[in-house]
N, C-alpha and C positions, 0 to 999 in steps of 0.2 A: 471504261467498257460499259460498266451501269451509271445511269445518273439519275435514276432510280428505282426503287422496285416498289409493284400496288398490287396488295394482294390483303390473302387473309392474313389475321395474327394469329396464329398455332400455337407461339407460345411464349410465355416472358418470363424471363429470370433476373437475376440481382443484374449481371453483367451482357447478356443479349437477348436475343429474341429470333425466332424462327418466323418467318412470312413464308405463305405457301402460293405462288404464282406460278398459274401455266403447271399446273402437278408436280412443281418443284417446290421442296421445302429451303429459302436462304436461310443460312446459320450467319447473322446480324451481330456484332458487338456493339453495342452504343452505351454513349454516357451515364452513369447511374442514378443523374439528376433526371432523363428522358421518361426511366421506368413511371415516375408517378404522373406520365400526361399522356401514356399509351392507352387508346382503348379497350375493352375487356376483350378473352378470345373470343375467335370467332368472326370479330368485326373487322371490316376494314381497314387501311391502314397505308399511307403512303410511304416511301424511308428514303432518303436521297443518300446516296450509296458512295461509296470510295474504297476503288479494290488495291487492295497492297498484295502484290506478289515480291514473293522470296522463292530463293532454290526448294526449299521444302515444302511448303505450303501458298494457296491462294485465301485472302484470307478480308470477308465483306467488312468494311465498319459504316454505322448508319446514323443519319442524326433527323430531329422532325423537322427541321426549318435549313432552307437554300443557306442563311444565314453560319449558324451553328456549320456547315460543312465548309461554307467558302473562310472560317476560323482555324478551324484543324488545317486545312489544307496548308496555311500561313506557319503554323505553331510546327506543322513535323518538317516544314524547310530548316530551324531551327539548327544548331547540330549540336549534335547529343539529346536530341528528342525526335524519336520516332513513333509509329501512330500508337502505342501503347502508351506513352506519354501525354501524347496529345488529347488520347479518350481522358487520363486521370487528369488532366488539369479541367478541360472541361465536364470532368464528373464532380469536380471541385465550385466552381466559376462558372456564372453562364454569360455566353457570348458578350454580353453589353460591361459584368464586372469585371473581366479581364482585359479588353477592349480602355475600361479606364481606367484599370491597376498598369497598365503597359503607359498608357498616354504621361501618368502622375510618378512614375516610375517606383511604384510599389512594388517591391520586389519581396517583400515580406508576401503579402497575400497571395503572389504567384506560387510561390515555395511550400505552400500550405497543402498544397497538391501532392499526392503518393509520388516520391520516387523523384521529386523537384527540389533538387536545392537550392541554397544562395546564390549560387555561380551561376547554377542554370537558370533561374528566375531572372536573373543579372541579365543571360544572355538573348533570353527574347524578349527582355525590355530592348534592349540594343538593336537587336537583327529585326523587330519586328514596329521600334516606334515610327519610324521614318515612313511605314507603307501605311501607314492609319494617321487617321486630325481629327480634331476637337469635333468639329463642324460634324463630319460624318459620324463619330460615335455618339451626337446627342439624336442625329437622324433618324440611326438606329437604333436607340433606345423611345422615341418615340412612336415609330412605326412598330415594335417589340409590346408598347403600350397602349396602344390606340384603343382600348377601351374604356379607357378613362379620361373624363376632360380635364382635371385637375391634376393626373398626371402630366398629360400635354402641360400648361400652365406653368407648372414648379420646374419641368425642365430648363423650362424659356427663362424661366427666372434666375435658374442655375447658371444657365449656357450669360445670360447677360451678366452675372457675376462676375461670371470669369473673366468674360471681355474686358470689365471694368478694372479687374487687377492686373489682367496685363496691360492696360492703358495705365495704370499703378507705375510699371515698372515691373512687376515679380516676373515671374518665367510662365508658361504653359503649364508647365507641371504642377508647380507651385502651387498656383492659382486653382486647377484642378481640386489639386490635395485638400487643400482648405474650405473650397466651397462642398467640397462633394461628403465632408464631414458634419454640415449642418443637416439640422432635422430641420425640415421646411414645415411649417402649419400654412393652414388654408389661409390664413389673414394676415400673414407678408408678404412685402414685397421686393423690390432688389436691395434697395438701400437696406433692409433690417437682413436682407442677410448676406449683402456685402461688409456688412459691422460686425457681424458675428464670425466672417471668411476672416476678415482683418483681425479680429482676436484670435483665433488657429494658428496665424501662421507665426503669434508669438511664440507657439509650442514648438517649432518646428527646431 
């Protein structure tokens, strides 16, 4: 119905935020990681919107980037997670860690989330690895970076890593897991830290 609302910010709490458009106040719930990249009241404010109705209530949820919503929308397909889930995982996670907690089948970090257990961390690694790839979540975490060049860089170096372990042999995930565990410095390159990925995945 909304696929977004632009307005003032009137007001911000731990858990949502009120936009005033068109002399309507929205009652917004968004992620509690958003609260610290909203601007002060008063000021502008765009929110890309997703309205869940139930018998009882209509009820806004809002996130600041296309991205972060086309995530939940994925996460409350999920079952046994609905959008109140979905807000705590991504108040937990943001879009690009979950994205490769899901890819590496990290189901520990998923679960780290209010109200997220084992099982269910289990089941949107499951229901949700198959509609995401490798490819597209270095994409977007590049494009989520793009003010950094050395970000850019270390990703490329990452993203080639992995490739090289799965030409290895290991798995996707695998590969993931191990590379995603290095600290990269400015003055490596793949091979120093596909040597360091190959030592990880003795711990596995």
């Amino acid at each position: 119905m909304y696929a977004y609302i632009k307005g003032e910010l009137a007001e911000k709490n731990i858990d949502h935020i009120v936009v005033e458009a068109g002399g309507i106040g929205y009652l917004i719930y968004v992620p509690a990681q958003s609260i610290d990249y909203l601007p002060d009241e008063g000021d502008q404010i765009k929110v890309y919107t997703y309205l869940y109705i139930r018998e009882d209530a209509m009820v806004l949820y809002g996130f600041l980037t296309k991205d972060d919503l086309e995530i939940f929308k994925m996460l409350i397909t999920v079952s046994g997670i609905g959008p109140k889930g979905g807000l705590g995982i991504l108040s937990t996670l943001s879009a690009d860690d979950l994205r490769f907690a899901i890819l590496s089948g990290d189901s520990k970090t998923i679960s780290k989330a209010p109200g997220i257990g084992a099982k269910t961390a289990q089941r949107v690694i499951i229901d949700l690895k198959d509609k995401m790839s490798l490819e597209e979540a270095f994409e977007k975490k590049l494009e989520n970076n793009a003010d950094g060049v050395q970000k850019t860089l270390n990703s490329s170096i990452k993203n080639d890593a992995v490739l090289a372990l799965s030409a290895l042999g290991y798995s996707s995930a695998e590969s993931l897991k191990a590379v995603s565990k290095v600290d990269i410095t400015d003055d490596m390159d793949v091979e120093d830290v596909l040597k360091l990925a190959l030592k990880n995945m003795s711990s596995f």
